[in-house]
N, C-alpha and C positions, 0 to 999 in steps of 0.2 A: 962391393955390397951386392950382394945376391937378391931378389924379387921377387915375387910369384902374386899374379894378377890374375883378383876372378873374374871371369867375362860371364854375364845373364844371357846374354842374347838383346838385350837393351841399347841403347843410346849411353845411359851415363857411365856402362864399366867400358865402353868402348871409346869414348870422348878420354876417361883415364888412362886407355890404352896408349891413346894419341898425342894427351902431357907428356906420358913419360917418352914413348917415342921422340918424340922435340927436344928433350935433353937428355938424346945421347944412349937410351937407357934400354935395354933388352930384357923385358921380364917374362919368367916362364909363364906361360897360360895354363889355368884350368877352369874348367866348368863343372859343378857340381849337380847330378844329376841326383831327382830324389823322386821325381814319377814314377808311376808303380806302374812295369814292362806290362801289366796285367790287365789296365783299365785302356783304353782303345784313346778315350776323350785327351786324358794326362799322355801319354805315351808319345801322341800327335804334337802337344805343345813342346815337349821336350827336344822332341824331334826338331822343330823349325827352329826353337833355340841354340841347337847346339849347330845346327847348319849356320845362322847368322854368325857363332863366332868363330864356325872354322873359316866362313869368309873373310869374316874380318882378320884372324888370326894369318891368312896369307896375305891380307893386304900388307902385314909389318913383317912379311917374312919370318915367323914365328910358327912355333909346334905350339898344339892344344891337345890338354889329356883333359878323358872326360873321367871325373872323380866318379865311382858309384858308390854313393850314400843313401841308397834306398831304405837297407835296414835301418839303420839309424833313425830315418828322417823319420818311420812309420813308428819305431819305438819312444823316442824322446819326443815329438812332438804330436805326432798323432795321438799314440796313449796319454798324452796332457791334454789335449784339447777334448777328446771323449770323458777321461776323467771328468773334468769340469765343468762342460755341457751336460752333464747328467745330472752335475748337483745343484742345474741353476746359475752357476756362475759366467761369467761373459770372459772367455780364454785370450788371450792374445798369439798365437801360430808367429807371428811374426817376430816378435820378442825373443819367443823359444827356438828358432831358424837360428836367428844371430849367435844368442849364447849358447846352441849345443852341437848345430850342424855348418855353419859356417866359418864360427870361431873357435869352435870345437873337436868335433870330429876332425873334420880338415885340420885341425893345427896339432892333432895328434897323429895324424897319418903321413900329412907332406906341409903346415906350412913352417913345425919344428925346424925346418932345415932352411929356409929364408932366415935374412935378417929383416925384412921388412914382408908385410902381406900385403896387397894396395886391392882396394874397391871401389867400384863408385857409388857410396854413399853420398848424402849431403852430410857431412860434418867437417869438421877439425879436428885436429890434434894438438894443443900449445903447451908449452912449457913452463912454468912458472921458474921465479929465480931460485931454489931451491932444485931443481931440477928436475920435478916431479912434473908426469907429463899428466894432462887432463882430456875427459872428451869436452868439447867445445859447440855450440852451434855454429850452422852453414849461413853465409850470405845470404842464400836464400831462405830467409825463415820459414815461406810456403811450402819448400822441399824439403825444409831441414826433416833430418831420420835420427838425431840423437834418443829421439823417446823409443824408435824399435831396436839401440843400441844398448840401453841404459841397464841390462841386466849383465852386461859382459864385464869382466874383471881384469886388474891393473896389468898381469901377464900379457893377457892380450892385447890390448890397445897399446900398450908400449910396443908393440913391433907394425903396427896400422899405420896406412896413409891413407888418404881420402883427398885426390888431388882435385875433382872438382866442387868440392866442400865452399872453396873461395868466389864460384861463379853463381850467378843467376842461372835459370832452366833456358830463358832466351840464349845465354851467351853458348851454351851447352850444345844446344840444336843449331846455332851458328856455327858454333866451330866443327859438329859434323857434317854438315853442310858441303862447308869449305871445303872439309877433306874427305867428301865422298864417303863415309861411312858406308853402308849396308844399312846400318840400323836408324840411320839421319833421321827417315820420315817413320820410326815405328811408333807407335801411342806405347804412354806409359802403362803397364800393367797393372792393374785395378784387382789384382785376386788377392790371393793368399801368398807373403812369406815368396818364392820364385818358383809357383806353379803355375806363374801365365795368366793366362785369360781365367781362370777357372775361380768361379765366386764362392765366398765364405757359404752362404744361404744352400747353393747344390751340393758343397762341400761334403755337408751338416748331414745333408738329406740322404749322401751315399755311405755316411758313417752310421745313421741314427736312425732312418728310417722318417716314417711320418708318424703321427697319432692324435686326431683328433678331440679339439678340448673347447671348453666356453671363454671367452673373453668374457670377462664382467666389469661393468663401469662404476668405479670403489666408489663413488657417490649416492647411485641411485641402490647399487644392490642388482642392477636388473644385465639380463645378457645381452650384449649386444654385437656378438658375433662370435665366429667358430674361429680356430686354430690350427694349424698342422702339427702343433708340438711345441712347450716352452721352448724348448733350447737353440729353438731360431731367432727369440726375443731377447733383446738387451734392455736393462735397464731405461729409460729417457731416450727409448726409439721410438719416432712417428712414422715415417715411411713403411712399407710392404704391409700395414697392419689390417689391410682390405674393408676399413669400416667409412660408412657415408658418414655428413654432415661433418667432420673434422675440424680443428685437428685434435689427432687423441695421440694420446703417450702413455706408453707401459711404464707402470710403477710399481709393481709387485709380481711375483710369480710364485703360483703354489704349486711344488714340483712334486707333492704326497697326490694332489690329486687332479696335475695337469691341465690348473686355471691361469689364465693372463688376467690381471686387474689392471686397466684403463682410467685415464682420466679424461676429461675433456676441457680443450680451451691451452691457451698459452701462459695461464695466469696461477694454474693449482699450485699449492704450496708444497703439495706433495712429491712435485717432480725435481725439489731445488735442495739441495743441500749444502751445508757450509763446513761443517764441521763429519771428519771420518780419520778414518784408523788405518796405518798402513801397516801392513805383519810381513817379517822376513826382510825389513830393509837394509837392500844391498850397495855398499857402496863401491865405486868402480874406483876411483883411485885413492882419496883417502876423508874420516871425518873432518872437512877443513874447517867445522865450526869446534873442532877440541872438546867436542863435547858438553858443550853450554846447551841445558836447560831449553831456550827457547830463542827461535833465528829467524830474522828476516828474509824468504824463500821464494821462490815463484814454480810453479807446479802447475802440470801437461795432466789431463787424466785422459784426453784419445789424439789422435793425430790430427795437429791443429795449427795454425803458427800463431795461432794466442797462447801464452802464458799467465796467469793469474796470477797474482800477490797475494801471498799467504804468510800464517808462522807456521811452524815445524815447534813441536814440542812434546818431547822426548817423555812417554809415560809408559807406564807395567804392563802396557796391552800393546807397545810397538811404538809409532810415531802418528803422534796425531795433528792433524792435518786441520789450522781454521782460516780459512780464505775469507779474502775481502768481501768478496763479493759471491752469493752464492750461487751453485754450478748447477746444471741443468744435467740430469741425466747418469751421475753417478752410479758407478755397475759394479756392486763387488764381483772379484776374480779379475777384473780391468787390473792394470800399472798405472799407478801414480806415478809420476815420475816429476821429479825434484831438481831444479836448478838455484842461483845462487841467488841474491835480488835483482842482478842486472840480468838475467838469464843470459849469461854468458856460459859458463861453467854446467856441466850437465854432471850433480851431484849424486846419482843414482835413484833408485827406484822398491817401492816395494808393493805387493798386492791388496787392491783395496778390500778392507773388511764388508 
């Protein structure tokens, strides 16, 4: 059985390195680079990523080829995430990483030729007795990553492993630890998708620019602060929002005329919803509900290791979505993302209306 392991520059694809090493197993390395050789900040981070896995890559006595996926990464996902921030919507980069440049491009260029792709995600891959293989959550619910998986389709995941899917983040940093990693003591990355250190918000700002607008608080009517531009604003976000007396939360955005509408307090009705639409939903291995009407579900809307209990019920406008309990913060353009009632099973995903 042939292999082919992505290493990040990270702890968890390097701790997968060090599974399969343990049994016996030699898999080719590759790094998929998507930094643009052109911006100085990205260039630097790529840089030190790709240095930690040629390190790591000689600790197992192993070659590493660095993938260039630049074009790619700047047309399928950059042109998604500018599309979307334009309209208002809240894009997820990370989502569209997995399904076009990871499991994508790569698996149209080199990882066709494995029988197996191995990363370090937090997930599973199980089997049901029918044979049919499914995405599963990680042990560690806090790390699980099936909600940045949940757009990829049955092709794919049937040749996936995810061998530290089974561990805590403790046992993960233990076991490179023990075996001297490189990447043992690196903090996890907090950006975008596997561009490093580099944040959503600077991202935005090298894509979009800035543009000055009023914050208005939907209550009184009255302004109560300036903006650099909707499309830094998400739905049911309080933080960066720069306004005194808090806390306040975006709940509206007019992108005709580049206003943020605010609320104030933890208690507005406005910021809670229970009931929403999901359009284009994609399922990753197959409808295991046959098609019934209406199902008992549990549903991810940002990366969380809470899942919510919801029904799923299947109308003209897509899949509609009414939870137990209502969710704070709902963002059309976000992923829904839909697991089974025991959230075991990671049923697929579609974009909120």
């Amino acid at each position: 059985m042939t292999t082919a392991l992505l290493l990040s520059g990270g702890v968890d694809s390097a701790v997968a390195l060090h599974l399969l090493s343990e049994q016996g197993e030699k898999p080719d390395l590759f790094y998929i680079k998507i930094a643009d050789k052109d911006d100085k900040e990205l260039s630097c981070s790529a840089e030190e990523d790709i240095e930690l896995c040629r390190v790591t890559a000689r600790r197992y006595g192993l070659p590493l080829e660095v993938v260039d996926l630049q074009n790619e990464y700047w047309e399928h996902v950059i042109g998604y995430v500018i599309e979307r921030a334009k309209r208002g919507l809240t894009p997820n980069p990370d989502v569209m990483c997995n399904k076009y440049i990871k499991f994508g491009c790569f698996f149209d260029l080199i990882g066709h030729r494995y029988d197996v792709v191995t990363t370090g995600h937090y997930a599973n891959v199980l089997i049901d007795n029918e044979g049919t293989k499914w995405l599963c959550t990680a042990r560690d619910l806090v790390k699980d990553q099936t909600d940045f998986l949940a757009q990829i389709d049955y092709g794919q995941l049937s040749r996936l492993t995810f061998p530290v899917g089974q561990l805590l983040k403790e046992e993960v940093r233990r076991k490179a630890s023990e075996a001297r990693l490189p990447s043992a003591l690196r903090r996890d990355s907090q950006g975008i998708c596997f561009l490093g250190q580099i944040n959503y918000p600077s991202f935005l700002r090298r894509l979009l620019g800035e543009r000055e607008g009023d914050v208005i608080d939907r209550d009184s009517g009255k302004r109560v602060g300036k903006h650099k531009g909707y499309w830094f604003y998400t739905i049911g976000q309080r933080k960066g929002l720069g306004l005194g007396g808090g806390p306040w939360f975006v709940v509206e955005k007019d992108i005709d005329n580049n206003i943020i509408y605010v609320t104030h307090g933890y208690d507005c009705e406005e910021q809670y919803r229970s009931d929403f639409i999901l359009r284009d939903f994609h399922f990753i291995s197959a409808d295991c509900w046959l098609g019934a009407d209406e199902v008992d579900v549990s549903v991810k809307i940002r990366h969380t290791p809470q899942f919510t209990p919801a029904r799923l019920i299947r109308s003209g406008e897509g899949y509609r979505i009414i939870t137990s309990q209502p969710l704070q913060g709902v963002a059309p353009g976000q992923f829904g993302v839909i697991y089974d009632a025991d959230h075991i099973r990671c049923i697929g995903s579609g974009e909120i209306v």
